[in-house]
Biopython code that builds the backbone (N, CA, C, O; Angstrom):
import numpy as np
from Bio.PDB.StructureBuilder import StructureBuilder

atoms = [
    (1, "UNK", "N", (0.824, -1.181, 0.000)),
    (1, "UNK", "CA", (0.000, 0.000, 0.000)),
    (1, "UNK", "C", (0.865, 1.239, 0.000)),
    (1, "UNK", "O", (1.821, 1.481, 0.737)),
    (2, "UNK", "N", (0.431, 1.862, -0.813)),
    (2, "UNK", "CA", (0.491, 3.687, -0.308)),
    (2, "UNK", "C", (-0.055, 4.370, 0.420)),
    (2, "UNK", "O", (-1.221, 4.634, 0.127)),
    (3, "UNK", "N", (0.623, 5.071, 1.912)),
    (3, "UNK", "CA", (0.102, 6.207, 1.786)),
    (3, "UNK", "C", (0.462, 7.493, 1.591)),
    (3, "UNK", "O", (1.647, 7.819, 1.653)),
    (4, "UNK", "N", (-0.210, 8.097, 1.414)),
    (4, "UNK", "CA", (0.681, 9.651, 0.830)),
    (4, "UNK", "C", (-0.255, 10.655, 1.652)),
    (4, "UNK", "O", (-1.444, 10.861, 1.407)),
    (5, "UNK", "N", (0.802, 11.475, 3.081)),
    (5, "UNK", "CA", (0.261, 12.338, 3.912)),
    (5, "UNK", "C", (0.636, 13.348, 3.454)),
    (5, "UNK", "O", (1.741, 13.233, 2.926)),
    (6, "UNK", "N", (-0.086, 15.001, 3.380)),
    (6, "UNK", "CA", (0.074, 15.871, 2.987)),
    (6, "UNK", "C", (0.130, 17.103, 4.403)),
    (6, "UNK", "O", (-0.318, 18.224, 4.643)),
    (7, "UNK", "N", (0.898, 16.152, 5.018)),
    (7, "UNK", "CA", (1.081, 17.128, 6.586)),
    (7, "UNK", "C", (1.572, 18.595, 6.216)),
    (7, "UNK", "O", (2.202, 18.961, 5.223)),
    (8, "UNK", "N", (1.129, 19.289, 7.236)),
    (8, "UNK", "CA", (1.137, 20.836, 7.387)),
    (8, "UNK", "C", (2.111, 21.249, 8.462)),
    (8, "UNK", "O", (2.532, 22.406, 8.448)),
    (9, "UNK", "N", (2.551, 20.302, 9.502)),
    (9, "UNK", "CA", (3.012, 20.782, 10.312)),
    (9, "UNK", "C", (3.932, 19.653, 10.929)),
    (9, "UNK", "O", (3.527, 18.494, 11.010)),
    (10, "UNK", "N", (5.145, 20.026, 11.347)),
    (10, "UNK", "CA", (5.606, 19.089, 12.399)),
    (10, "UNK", "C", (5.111, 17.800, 13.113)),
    (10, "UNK", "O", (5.511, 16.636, 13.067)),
    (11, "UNK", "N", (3.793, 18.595, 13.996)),
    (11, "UNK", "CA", (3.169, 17.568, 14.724)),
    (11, "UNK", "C", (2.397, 16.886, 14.481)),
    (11, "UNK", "O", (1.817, 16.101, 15.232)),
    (12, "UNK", "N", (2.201, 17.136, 12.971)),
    (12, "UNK", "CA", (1.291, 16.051, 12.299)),
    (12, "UNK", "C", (1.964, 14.770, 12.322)),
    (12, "UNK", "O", (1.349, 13.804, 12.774)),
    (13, "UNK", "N", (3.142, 14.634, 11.897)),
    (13, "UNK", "CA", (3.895, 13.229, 12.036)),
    (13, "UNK", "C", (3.741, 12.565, 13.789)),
    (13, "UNK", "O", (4.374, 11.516, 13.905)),
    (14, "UNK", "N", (3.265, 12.861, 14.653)),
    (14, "UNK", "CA", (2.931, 12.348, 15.606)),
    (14, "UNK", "C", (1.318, 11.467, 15.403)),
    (14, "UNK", "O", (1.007, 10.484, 16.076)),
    (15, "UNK", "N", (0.530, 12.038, 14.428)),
    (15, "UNK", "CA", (-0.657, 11.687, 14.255)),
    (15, "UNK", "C", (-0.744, 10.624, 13.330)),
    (15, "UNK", "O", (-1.519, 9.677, 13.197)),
    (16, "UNK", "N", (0.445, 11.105, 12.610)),
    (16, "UNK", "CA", (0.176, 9.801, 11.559)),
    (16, "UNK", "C", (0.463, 8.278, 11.864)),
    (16, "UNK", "O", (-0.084, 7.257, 11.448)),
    (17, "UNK", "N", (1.836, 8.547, 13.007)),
    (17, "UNK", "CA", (2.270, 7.002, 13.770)),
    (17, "UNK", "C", (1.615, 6.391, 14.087)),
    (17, "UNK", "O", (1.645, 5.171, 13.928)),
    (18, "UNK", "N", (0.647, 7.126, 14.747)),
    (18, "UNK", "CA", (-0.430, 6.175, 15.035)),
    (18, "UNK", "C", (-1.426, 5.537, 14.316)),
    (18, "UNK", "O", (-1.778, 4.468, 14.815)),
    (19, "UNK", "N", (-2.044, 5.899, 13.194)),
    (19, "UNK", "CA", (-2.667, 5.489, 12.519)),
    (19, "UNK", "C", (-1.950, 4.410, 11.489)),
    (19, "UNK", "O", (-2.428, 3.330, 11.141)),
    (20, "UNK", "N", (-0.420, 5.092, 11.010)),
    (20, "UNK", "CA", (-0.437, 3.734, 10.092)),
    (20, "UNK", "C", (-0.202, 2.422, 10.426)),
    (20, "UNK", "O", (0.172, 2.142, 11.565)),
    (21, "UNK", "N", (-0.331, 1.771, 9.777)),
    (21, "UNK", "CA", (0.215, 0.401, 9.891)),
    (21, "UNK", "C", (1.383, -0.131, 10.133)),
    (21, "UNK", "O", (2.440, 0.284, 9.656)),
    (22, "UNK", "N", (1.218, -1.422, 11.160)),
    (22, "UNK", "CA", (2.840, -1.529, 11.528)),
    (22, "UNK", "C", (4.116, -2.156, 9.985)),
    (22, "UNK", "O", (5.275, -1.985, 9.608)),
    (23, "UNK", "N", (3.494, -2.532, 9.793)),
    (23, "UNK", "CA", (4.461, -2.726, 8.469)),
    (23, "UNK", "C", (4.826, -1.694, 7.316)),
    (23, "UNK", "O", (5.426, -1.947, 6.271)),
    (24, "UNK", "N", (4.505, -0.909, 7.593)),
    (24, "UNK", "CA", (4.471, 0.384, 6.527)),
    (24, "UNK", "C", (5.949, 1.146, 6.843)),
    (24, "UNK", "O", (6.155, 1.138, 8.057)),
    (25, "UNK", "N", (6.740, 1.625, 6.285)),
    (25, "UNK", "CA", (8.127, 2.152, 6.325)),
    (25, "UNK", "C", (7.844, 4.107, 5.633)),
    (25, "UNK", "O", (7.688, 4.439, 4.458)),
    (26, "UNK", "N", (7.868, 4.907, 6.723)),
    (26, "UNK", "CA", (7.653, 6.321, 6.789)),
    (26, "UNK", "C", (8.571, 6.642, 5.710)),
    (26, "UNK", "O", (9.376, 5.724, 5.866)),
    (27, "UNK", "N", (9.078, 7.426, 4.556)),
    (27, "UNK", "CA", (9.615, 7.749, 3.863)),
    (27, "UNK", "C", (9.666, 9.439, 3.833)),
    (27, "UNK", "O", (8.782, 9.762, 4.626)),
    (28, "UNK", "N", (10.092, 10.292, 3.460)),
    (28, "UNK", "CA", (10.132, 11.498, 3.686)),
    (28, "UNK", "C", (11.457, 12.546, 3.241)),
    (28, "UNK", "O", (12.612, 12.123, 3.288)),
    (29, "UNK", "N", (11.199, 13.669, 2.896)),
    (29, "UNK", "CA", (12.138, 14.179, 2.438)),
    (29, "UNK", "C", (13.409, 14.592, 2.782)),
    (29, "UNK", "O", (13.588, 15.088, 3.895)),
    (30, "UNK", "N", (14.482, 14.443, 1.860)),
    (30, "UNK", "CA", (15.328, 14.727, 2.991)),
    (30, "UNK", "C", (15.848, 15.910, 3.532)),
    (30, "UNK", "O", (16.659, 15.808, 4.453)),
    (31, "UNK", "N", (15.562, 16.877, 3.170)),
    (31, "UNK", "CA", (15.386, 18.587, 3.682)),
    (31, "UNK", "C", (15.146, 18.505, 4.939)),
    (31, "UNK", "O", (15.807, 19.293, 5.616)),
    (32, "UNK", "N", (14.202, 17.611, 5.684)),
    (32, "UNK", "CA", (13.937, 17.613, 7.059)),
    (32, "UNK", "C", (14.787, 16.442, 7.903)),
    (32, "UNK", "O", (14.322, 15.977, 8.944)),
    (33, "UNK", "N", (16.045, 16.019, 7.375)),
    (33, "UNK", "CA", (16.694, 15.623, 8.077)),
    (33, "UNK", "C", (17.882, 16.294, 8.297)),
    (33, "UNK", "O", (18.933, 15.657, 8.380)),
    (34, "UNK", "N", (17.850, 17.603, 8.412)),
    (34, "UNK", "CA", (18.979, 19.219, 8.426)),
    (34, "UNK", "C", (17.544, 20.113, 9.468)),
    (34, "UNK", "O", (17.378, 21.314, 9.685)),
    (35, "UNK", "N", (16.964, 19.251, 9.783)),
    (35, "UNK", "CA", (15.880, 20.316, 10.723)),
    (35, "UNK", "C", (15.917, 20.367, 12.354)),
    (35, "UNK", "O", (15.092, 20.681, 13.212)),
    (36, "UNK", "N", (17.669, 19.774, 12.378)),
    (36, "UNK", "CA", (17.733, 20.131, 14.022)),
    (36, "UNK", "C", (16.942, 19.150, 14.913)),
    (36, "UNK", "O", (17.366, 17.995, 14.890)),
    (37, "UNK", "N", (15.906, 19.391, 15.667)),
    (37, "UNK", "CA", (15.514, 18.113, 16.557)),
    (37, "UNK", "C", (14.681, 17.528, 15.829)),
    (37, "UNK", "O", (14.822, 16.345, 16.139)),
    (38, "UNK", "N", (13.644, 17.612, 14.803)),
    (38, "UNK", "CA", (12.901, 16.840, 13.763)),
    (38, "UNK", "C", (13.757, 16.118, 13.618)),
    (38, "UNK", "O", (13.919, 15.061, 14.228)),
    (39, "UNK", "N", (14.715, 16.762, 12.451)),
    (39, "UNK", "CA", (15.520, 15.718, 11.723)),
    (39, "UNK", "C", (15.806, 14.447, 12.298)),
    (39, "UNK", "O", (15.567, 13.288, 11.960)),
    (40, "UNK", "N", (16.602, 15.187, 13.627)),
    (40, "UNK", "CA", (17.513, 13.692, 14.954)),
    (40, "UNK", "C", (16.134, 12.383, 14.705)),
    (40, "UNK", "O", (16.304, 11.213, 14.360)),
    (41, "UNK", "N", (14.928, 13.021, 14.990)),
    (41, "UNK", "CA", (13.669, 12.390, 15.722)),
    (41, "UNK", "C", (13.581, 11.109, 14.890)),
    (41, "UNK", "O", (13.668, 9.920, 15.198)),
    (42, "UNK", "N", (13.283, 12.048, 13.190)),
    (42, "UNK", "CA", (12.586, 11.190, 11.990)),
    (42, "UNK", "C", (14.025, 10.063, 12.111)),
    (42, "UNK", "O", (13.736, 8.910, 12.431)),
    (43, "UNK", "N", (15.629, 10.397, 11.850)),
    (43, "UNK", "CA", (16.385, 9.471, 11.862)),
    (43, "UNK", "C", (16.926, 8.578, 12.885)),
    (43, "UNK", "O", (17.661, 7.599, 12.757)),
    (44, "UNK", "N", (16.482, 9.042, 13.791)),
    (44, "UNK", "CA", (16.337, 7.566, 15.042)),
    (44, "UNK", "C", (15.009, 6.562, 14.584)),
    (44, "UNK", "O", (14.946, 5.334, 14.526)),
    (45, "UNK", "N", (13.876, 7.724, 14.254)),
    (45, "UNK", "CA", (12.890, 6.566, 14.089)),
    (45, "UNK", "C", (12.594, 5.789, 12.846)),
    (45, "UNK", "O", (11.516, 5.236, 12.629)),
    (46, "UNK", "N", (13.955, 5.786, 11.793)),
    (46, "UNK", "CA", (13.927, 4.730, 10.512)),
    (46, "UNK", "C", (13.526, 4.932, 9.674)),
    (46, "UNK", "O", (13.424, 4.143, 8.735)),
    (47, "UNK", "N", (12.998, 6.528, 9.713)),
    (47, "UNK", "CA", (12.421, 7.241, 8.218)),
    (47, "UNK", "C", (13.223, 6.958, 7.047)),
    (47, "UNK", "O", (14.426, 6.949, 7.312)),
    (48, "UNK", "N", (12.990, 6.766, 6.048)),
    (48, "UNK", "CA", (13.830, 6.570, 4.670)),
    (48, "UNK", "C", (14.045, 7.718, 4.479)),
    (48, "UNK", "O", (13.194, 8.467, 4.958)),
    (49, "UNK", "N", (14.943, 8.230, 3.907)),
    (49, "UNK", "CA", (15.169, 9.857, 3.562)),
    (49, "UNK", "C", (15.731, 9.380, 1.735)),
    (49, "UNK", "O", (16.475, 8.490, 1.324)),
    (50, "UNK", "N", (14.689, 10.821, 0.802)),
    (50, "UNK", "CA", (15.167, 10.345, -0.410)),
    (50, "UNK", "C", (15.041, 12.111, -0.660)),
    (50, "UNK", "O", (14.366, 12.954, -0.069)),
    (51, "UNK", "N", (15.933, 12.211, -1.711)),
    (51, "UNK", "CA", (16.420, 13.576, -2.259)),
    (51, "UNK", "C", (15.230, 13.716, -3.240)),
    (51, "UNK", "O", (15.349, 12.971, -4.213)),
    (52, "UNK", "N", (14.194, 14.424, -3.235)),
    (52, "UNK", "CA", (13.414, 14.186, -4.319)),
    (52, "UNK", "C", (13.888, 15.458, -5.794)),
    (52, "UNK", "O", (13.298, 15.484, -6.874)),
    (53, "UNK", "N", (14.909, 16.256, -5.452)),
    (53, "UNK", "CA", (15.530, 16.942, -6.652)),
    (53, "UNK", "C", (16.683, 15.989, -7.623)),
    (53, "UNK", "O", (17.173, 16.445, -8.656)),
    (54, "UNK", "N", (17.057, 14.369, -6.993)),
    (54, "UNK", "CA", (17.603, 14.049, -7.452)),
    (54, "UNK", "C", (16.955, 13.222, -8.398)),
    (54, "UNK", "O", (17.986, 12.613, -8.681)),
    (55, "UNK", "N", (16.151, 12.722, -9.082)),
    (55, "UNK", "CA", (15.056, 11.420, -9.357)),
    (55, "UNK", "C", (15.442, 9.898, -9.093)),
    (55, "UNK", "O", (14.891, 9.049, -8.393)),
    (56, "UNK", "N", (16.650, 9.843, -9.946)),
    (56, "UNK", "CA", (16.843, 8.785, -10.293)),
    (56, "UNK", "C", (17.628, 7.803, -8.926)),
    (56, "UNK", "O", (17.682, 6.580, -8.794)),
    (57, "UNK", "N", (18.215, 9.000, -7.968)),
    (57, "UNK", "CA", (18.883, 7.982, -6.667)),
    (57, "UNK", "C", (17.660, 8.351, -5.799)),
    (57, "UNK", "O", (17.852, 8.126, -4.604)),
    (58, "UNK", "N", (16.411, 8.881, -6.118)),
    (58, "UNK", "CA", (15.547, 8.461, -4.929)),
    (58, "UNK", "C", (14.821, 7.374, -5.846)),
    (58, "UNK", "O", (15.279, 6.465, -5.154)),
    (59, "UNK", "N", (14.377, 6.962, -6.424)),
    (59, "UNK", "CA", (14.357, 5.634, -7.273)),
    (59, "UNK", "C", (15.071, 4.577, -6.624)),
    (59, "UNK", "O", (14.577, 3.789, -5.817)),
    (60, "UNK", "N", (16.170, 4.598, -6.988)),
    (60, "UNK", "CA", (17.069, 3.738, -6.012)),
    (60, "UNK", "C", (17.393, 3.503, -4.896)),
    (60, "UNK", "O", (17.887, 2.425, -4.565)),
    (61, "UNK", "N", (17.120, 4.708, -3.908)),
    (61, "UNK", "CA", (16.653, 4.466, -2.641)),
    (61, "UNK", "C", (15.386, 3.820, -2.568)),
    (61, "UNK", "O", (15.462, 2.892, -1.764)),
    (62, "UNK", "N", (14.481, 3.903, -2.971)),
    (62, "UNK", "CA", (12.804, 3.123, -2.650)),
    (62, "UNK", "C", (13.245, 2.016, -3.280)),
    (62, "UNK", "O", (13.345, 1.010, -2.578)),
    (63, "UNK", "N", (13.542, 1.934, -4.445)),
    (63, "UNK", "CA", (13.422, 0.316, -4.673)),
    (63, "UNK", "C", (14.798, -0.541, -4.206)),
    (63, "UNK", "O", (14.753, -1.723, -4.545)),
    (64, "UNK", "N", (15.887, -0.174, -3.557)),
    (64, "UNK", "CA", (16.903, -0.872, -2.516)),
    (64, "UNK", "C", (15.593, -1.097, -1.242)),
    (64, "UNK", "O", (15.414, -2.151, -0.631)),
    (65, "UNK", "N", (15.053, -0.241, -1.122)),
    (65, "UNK", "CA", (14.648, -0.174, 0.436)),
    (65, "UNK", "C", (12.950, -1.296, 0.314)),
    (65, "UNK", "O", (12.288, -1.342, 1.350)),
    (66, "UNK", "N", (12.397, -2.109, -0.964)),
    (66, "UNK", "CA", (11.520, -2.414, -1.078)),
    (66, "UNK", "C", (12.279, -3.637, -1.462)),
    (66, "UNK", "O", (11.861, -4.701, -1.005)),
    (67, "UNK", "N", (13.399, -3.652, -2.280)),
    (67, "UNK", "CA", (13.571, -5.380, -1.954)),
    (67, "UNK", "C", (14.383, -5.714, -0.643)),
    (67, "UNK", "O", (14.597, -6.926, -0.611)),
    (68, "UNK", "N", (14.920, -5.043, 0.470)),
    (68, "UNK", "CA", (15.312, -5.195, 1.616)),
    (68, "UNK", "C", (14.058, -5.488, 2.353)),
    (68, "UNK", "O", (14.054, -6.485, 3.075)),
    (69, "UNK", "N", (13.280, -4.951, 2.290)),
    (69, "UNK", "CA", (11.847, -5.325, 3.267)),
    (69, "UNK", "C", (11.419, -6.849, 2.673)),
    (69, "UNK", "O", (11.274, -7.774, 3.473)),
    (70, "UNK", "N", (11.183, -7.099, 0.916)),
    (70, "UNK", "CA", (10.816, -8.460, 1.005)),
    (70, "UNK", "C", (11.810, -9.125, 0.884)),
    (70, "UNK", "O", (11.357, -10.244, 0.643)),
    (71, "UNK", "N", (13.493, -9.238, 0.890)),
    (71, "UNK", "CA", (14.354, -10.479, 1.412)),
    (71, "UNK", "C", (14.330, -10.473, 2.673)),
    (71, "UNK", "O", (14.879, -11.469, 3.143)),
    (72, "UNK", "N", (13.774, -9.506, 3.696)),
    (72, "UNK", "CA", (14.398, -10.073, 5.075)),
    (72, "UNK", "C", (12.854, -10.109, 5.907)),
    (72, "UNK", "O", (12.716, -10.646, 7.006)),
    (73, "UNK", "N", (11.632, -9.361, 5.075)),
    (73, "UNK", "CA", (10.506, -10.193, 5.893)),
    (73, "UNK", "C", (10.347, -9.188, 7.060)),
    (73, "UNK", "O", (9.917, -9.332, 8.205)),
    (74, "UNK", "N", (10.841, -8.117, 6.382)),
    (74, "UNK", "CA", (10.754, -7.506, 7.755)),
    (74, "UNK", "C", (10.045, -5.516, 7.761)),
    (74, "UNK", "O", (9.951, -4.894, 6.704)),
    (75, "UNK", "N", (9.829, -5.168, 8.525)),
    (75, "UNK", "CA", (9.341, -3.704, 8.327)),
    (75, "UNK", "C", (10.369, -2.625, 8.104)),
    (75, "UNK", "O", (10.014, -1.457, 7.944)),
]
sb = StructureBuilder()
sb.init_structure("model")
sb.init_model(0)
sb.init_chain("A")
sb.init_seg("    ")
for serial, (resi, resn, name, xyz) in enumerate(atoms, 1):
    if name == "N":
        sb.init_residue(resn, " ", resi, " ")
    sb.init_atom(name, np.array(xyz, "f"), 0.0, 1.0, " ", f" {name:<3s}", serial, name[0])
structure = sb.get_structure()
């Protein structure tokens, strides 16, 4: 599945944890991992970070990071 959140604010990513699903892998830009205590937050908590000005290596980040989830079975 997809989902695609169109958060407004910081503390929206608190709202969304809860709702998604445990198998679902948060993905997000990586501009907000240079955001000081966000940033720390999202990269302790396993966010994927993809350059979306780059195309083709955030491509390659999602699809490294989608056959790592189905060889190891894991979230």
């Amino acid at each position: 599945y997809v989902i695609v959140c169109n958060h407004q604010a910081s503390l929206d990513l608190l709202g969304m944890v809860e709702v998604i699903p445990d198998r679902c892998v948060p993905i997000a830009k990586k501009e907000l991992l240079y955001m000081g205590t966000v940033g720390w937050a999202c990269w302790l908590s396993g966010i994927i970070f993809i350059d979306r000005y780059k195309r083709e290596d955030a491509i390659n980040v999602i699809s490294q990071t989608a056959r790592t989830m189905r060889r190891e079975n894991v979230r």
